[in-house]
C-alpha positions in Angstrom: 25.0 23.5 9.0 22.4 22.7 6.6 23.2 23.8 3.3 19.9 24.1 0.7 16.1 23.9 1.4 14.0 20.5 1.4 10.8 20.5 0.0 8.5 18.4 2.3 7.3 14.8 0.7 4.0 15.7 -1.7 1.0 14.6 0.0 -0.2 11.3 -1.7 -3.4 11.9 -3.6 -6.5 9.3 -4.3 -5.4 5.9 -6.5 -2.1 8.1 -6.7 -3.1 11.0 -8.7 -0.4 14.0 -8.6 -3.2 16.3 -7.9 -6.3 16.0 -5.7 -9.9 15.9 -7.4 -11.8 18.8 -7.1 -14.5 18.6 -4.6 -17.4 16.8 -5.0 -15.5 14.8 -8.3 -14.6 10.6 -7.7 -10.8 10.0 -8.9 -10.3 7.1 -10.8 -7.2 5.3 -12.2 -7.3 1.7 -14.6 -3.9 0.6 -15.8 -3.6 -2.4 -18.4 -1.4 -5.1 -17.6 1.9 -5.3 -19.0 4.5 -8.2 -19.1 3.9 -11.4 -16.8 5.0 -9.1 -13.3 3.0 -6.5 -14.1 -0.6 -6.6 -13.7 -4.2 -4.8 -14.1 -5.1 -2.4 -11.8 -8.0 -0.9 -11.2 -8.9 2.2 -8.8 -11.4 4.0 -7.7 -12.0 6.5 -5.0 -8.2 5.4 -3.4 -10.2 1.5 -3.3 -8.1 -0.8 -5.6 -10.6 -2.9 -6.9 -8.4 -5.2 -9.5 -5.0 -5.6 -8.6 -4.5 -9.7 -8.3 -3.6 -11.9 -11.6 -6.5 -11.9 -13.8 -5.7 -12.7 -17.1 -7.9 -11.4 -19.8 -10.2 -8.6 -19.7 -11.0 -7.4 -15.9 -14.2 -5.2 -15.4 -14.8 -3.8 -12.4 -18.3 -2.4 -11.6 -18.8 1.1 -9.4 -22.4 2.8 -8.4 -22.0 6.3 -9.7 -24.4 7.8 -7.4 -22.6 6.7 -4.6 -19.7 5.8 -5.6 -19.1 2.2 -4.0 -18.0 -0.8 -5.4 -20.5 -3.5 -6.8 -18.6 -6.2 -8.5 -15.5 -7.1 -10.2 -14.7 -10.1 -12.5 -12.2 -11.3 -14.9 -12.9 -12.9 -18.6 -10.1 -15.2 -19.4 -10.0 -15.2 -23.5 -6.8 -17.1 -24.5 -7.7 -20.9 -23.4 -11.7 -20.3 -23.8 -14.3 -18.2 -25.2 -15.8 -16.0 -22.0 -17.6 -14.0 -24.3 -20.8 -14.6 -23.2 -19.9 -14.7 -19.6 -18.4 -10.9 -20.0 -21.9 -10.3 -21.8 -24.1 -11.0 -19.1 -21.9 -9.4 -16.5 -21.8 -6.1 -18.3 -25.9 -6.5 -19.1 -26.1 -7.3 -15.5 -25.2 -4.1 -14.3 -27.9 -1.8 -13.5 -28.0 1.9 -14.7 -26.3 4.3 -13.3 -22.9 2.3 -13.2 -19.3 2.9 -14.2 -17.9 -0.1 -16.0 -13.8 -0.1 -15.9 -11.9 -2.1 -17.6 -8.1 -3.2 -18.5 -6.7 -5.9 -19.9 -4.2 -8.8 -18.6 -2.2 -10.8 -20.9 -4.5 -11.6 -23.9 -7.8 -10.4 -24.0 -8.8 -10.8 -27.9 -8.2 -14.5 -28.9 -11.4 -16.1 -28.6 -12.9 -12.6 -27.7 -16.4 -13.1 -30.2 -17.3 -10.1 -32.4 -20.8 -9.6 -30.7 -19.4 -9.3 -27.2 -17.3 -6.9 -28.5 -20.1 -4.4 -30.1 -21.8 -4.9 -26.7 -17.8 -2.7 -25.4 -18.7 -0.8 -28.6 -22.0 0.5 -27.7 -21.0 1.8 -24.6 -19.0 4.0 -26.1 -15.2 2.1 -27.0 -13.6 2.9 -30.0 -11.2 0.3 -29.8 -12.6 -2.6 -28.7 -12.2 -4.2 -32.2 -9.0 -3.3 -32.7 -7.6 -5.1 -29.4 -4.8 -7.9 -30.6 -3.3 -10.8 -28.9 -1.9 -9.1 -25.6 -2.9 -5.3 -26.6 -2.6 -3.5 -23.8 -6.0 -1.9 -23.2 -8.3 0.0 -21.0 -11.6 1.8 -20.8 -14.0 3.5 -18.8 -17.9 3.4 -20.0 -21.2 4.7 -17.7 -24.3 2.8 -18.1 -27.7 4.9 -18.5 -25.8 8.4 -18.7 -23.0 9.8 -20.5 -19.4 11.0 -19.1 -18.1 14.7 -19.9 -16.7 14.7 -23.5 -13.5 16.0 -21.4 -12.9 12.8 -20.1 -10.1 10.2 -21.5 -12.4 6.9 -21.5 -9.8 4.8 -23.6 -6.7 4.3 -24.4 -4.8 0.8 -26.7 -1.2 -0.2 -27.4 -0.4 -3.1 -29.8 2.8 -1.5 -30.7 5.5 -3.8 -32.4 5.6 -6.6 -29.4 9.0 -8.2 -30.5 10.8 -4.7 -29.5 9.9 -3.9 -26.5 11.2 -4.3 -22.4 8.6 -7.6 -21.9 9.8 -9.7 -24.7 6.8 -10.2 -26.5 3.9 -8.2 -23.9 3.1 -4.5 -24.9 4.2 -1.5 -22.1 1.2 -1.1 -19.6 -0.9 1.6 -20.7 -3.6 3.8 -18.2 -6.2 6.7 -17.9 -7.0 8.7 -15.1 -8.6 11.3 -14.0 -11.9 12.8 -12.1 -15.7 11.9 -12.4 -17.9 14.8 -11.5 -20.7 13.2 -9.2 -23.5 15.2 -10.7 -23.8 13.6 -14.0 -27.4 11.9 -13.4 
């Protein structure tokens, strides 16, 4: 005799949302890395597109129009300076892109104040405020803007030596839906 209801399993949503988009909306998900096992990920439209070790700041590139995947690319920043590297892959993407990005591990040390006005100008508040291993992540469109109702950023440098990764900030992510008719 069974004894009590069961609810069936929820239905797994895109890049694991607990609720489906809307119709005619792209999901999207970018978490930051966060101690050595945990690392980057970036999703969009249920297509991980960062997920492997990438220490630093990862970018991944999306067409917006039709919502496939151009490129994706990490920018180590503790051993060298990538700056200029991350600069010309950001220039490099045409308009009418989304630029998503998290960080790994460190991505400030040699991180060079004019690479980071080029994060500023596409809209990050944050950028200059990243740390050695801040947790950070971000979601910027290139040649439009993004609904005003839309979390683009989010940054944790809180007090490293007390926290579960000895020394790494918790992960941190956004998430949420792009309408496709921003253009």
């Amino acid at each position: 005799m069974k004894l009590g209801r069961h609810s069936p399993a929820p239905k797994r949503q895109k890049c694991d949302h607990w609720s489906p988009c809307p119709p005619g909306n792209f999901a999207y998900r970018i978490l930051s890395g966060g101690g050595k096992e945990r690392t980057a990920t970036i999703c969009f439209e249920d297509e991980q597109l960062v997920g492997e070790p990438g220490s630093g700041i990862n970018i991944a590139i999306v067409n917006y129009k039709t919502g496939e995947f151009s490129s994706t690319n990490f920018f180590h920043m503790w051993a060298h300076d990538h700056s200029k590297q991350m600069m010309d892959f950001i220039r490099s993407a045409p308009k009418g892109t989304l630029l998503l990005m998290a960080t790994q591990d460190d991505g400030s040390t040699r991180l060079k104040d004019y690479a980071k006005e080029l994060v500023e100008n596409l809209g990050s508040k944050e950028i200059k405020n990243i740390k050695f291993r801040s947790s950070w992540v971000f979601i910027a469109a290139k040649g439009f803007n993004l609904p005003d109702n839309i979390q683009r950023e989010k940054i944790n440098h809180s007090d490293q030596t007390k926290n579960r990764y000895k020394g790494w900030p918790a992960e941190i992510q956004i998430e949420g839906c792009i309408p496709r008719n921003l253009m």
